[in-house]
N, C-alpha and C positions, 0 to 999 in steps of 0.2 A: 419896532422891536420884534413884532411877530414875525417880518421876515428873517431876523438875523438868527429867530428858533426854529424856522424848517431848515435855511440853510446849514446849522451847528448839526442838528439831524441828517442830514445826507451825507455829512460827511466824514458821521462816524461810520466806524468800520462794524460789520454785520455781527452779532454776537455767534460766538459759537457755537456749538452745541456741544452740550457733556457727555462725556462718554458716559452709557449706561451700563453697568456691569450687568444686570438682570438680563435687561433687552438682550444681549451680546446673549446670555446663556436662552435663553426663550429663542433668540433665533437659532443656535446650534441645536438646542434640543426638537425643537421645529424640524429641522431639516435631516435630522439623527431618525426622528421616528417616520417620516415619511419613505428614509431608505429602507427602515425595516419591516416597515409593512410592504416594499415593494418587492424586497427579498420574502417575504411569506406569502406572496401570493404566487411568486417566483417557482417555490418549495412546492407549494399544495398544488398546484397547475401540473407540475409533473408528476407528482404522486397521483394526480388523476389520472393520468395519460395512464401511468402505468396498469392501476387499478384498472380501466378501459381494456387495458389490452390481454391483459389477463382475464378478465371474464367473456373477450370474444373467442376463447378457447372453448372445445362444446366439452362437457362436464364430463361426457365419457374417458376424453384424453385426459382432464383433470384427474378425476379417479385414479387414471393408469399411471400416469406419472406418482399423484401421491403414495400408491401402494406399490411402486417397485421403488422408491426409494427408502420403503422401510424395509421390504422382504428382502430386497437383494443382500446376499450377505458377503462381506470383505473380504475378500479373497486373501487367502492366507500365502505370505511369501514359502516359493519353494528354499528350501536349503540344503546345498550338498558340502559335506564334510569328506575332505580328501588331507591322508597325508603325500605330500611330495616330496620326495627324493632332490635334488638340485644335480641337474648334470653339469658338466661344461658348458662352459660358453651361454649360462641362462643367467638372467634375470630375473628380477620381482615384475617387471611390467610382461614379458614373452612368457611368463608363468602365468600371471594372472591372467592374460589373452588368453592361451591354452586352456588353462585348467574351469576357467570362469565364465569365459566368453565374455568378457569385457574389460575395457582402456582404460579406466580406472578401478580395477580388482587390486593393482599394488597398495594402494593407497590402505586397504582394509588386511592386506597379505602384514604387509610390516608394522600394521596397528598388529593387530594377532599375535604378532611375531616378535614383539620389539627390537625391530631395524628402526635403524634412524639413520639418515645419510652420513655419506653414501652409502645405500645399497650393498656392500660387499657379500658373496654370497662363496660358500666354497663350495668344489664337488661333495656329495654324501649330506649334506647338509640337510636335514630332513625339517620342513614347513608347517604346519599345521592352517591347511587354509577353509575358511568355511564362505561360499557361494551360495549370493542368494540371485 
């Protein structure tokens, strides 16, 4: 009889194993905070560098750079205010090249002006255009 209980034994079939919901989260959280510390050493590694490369500046350029980008002051846009006449044969855009010196002056000509397309412009038509 003891043999016919090792052979009933072999040839059951292997039990399986249960799924463990913990285990299952234990190893995604496992694996979750491995990325993120490899992502923050990632982070801090190059904020060294940067840090590094920034203090191999000599302090004097330091100084210089820190104090002309507080004195420097903003430069204030030039603006010139012109009224224009409209001749023949002109446009918002060959007025704004003229009058402005720049390809897109119309665009601010017929805000100013309220044109809205098209463009129609008559002779005498007088513009008020302000260039900055």
């Amino acid at each position: 009889m003891a043999t016919r209980q090792k052979i009933s034994r072999s040839k059951r079939a292997p039990k399986s194993k249960k799924i463990d919901a913990k285990g299952i989260i234990r190893q995604n959280l496992h694996s979750l905070s491995i990325g993120l510390i490899i992502v923050g050493l990632i982070l801090i590694g190059s904020s060294l560098l940067t840090y590094k490369s920034l203090k191999r500046q000599p302090k004097i350029l330091r100084k210089e750079i820190s104090t002309a980008a507080r004195i420097t002051p903003t430069p204030t846009p030039v603006t010139k205010e012109v009224i224009y006449t409209v001749k023949e044969n002109d446009s918002i855009a060959t007025i704004g090249k003229a009058v402005c010196n720049d390809d897109r002056a119309y665009l601010y000509i017929a805000d100013q002006n309220n044109l809205y397309p098209p463009y129609t412009l008559q002779p005498g038509d007088k513009l008020s255009i302000t260039c900055q």
